[in-house]
C-alpha positions, 0 to 999 in steps of 0.5 A: 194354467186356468184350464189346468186348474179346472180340470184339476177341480172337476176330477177332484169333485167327481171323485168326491162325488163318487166316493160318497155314491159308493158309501153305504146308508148308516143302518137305522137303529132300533130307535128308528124302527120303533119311532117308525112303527110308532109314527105308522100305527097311528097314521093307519090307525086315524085313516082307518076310522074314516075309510070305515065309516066310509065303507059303512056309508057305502054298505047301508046305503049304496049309491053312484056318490057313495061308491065314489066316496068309498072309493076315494078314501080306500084308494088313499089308504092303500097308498098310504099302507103301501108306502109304509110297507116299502118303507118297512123294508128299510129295517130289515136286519135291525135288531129291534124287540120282537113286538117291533118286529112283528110288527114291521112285518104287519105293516107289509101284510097290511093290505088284503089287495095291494095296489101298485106303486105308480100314480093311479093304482091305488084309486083304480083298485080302490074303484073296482073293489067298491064296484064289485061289492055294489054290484055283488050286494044289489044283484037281482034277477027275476022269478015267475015274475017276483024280482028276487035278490040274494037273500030271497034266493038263499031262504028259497034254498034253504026251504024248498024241495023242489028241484026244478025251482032249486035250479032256476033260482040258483041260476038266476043268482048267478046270472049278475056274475057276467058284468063282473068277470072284467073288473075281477079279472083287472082287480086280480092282475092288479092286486098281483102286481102290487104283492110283487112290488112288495116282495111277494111271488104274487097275492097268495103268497102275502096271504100265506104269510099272515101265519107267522110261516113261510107261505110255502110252509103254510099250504104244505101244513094245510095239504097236511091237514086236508089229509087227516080230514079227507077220509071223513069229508069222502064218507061225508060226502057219500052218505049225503049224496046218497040221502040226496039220491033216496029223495030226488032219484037218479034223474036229479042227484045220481048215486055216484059221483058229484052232488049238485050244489044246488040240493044243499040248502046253501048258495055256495054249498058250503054248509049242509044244515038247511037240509037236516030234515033230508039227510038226518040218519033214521032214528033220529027223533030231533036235535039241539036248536042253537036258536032255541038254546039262545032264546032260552038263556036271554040273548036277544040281539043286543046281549048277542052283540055285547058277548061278542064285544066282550070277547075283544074287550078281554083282549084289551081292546077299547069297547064300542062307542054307544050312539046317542038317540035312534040312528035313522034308516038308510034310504037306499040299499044295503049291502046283501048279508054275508054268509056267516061261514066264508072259507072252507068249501066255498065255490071259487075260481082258481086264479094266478095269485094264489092259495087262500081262500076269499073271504066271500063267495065268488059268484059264477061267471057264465052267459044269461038266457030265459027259461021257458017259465021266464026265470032269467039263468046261466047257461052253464051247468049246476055246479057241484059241491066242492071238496077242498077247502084250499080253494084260491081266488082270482085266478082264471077258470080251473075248478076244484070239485068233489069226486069221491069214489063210489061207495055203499048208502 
């Protein structure tokens, strides 16, 4: 009779348990989204003043310890962004107030390179993305015998007219690319696997979605565009080539075909105004200097960083905090400015996780060797200037560059 009893009790608690299994979650509120946008704008908001200043540290003053400290607290951001993104998922469907949707949909574009939700992910990412930019910002190599970094490269690109020196100091920029082709590549395969753990195909199409339209929209809307401008850009690019052709002859810069990146007065050759002395049109006695025209009206750098603040202020945004005193010097090396225009043009490699443009120049990878007048170099070629501005990052070895048809100088 016992035994009856018991088994009578345990069918009856397994369909029970059963029966609670199979009944749908109550679908949150709008209240509830709020209370959760809410909760996670502040939490994000107070986590990223310490992982900035973290960041600052690192960048004016890069060392073993404040690579590790930068590390430490982006890792802990990225694991507290992506659990916020996976649980915005949760209000899917609600019908919440279009500034509360909007915003549900940021929190899981939050992350420029999402880690993977797994223990470690976060603080490995975290780790190869500070590890790229120290080395990215302390690179050096060496020119008749001068160590040279980033910025002693770019004025000599900007001022000389030397070929052969062009070259040897573009190449010898390039040669710190080698030590980082691993932890890129790492980076790259991580950064996907978070995007589709997030619900992304992979990292380029959470960038594509920052524009409130489908990714797929989104690069057929910027192929669109390319179009309209390519004719200029073709025209462009000739006429530039051809300058170029009249100054070096055929030997450094052929009539036809692609230009050589390193003739453009710019890194990435991306922007051609360092050469205006070369290629300015015959007639043309002179033209505007923005550094003039500033000087001119009063903007020192100081009301240069106030206009700027201004901008954000009519936004409504709070204005920046004023030290007190002078802040001391940094005593170990910063990080190497960055151009100050990033995307469109920039020489790249074509990687698996998308379509959007790096916010900063991908150095060349490729094998250090010394030339005979001891300028550490790659061996690979000189590139060429790029002629799409779609270029993606972090994928393998496919490069986009210009080829426009032949065309009279």
């Amino acid at each position: 009779m016992k035994l009856h009893l018991l088994a009578a009790a345990s069918a009856a608690l397994l369909a029970a348990t059963s029966a609670a299994a199979q009944t749908p979650p109550e679908k949150p509120t709008p209240a509830e989204a709020k209370a959760f946008v809410d909760k996670a704008e502040a939490e994000l908001a107070a986590f990223s003043e310490y992982a900035a200043k973290s960041s600052w540290v690192r960048a004016t003053n890069i060392t073993e310890d404040t690579q590790w400290l930068e590390a430490r607290a982006l890792g802990q951001q990225n694991e507290l962004a992506t659990g916020f993104a996976k649980q915005a998922a949760r209000y899917d469907g609600v019908a919440v107030d279009p500034v509360t949707a909007r915003k549900l949909k940021l929190l899981k574009l939050y992350l420029v390179t999402p880690a993977p939700d797994r223990p470690g992910a976060a603080a490995e990412v975290a780790r190869l993305s500070s590890r790229l930019d120290s080395t990215y910002s302390t690179g050096k190599f060496t020119y008749k015998g001068k160590t040279l970094n980033l910025n002693d490269a770019e004025d000599i690109l900007a001022h000389s007219r030397d070929p052969a020196e062009l070259k040897a100091v573009w190449e010898g920029w390039h040669s710190i690319a080698p030590p980082m082709k691993d932890d890129y590549a790492k980076l790259a395969a991580l950064s996907n696997e978070g995007a589709r753990g997030l619900g992304f195909k992979d990292t380029g199409a959470l960038w594509r979605s920052n524009y409130d339209m489908d990714p797929d929209a989104f690069a057929a809307e910027t192929d669109r565009l390319w179009k309209q401008v390519a004719p200029f850009y073709k025209n462009l690019h000739c006429y530039v080539r051809a300058r170029l052709n009249a100054k070096y002859g055929d030997a450094v810069q052929p009539r036809t075909g692609p230009i050589r990146a390193d003739l453009l007065g710019n890194m990435w050759a991306q922007a051609w105004g360092n050469i205006y002395d070369v290629v300015a049109p015959a007639g043309i006695t002179s033209s505007y200097s923005l550094d003039n025209l500033l000087a001119k009206h009063g903007y020192e750098p100081v009301k240069m960083v106030k206009t700027g603040e201004g901008f954000y202020s009519s936004l409504g945004f709070a204005p920046c905090r004023r030290p007190s005193g002078n802040a001391p010097r940094s005593p170990g090396p910063a990080i190497a400015r960055w151009s100050a225009t990033p995307r469109p043009g920039m020489w790249t490699t074509r990687a698996t996780c998308g379509s959007r443009p790096a916010s900063r120049p991908t150095p060349r990878t490729s094998t250090p060797s010394t030339t005979s007048s001891g300028t550490t170099t790659t061996s690979a070629p000189i590139p060429i200037s790029p002629i799409s501005s779609r270029t993606p990052p972090m994928t393998g070895s496919t490069r986009r560059w210009a080829t426009s048809p032949a065309c009279r100088p």
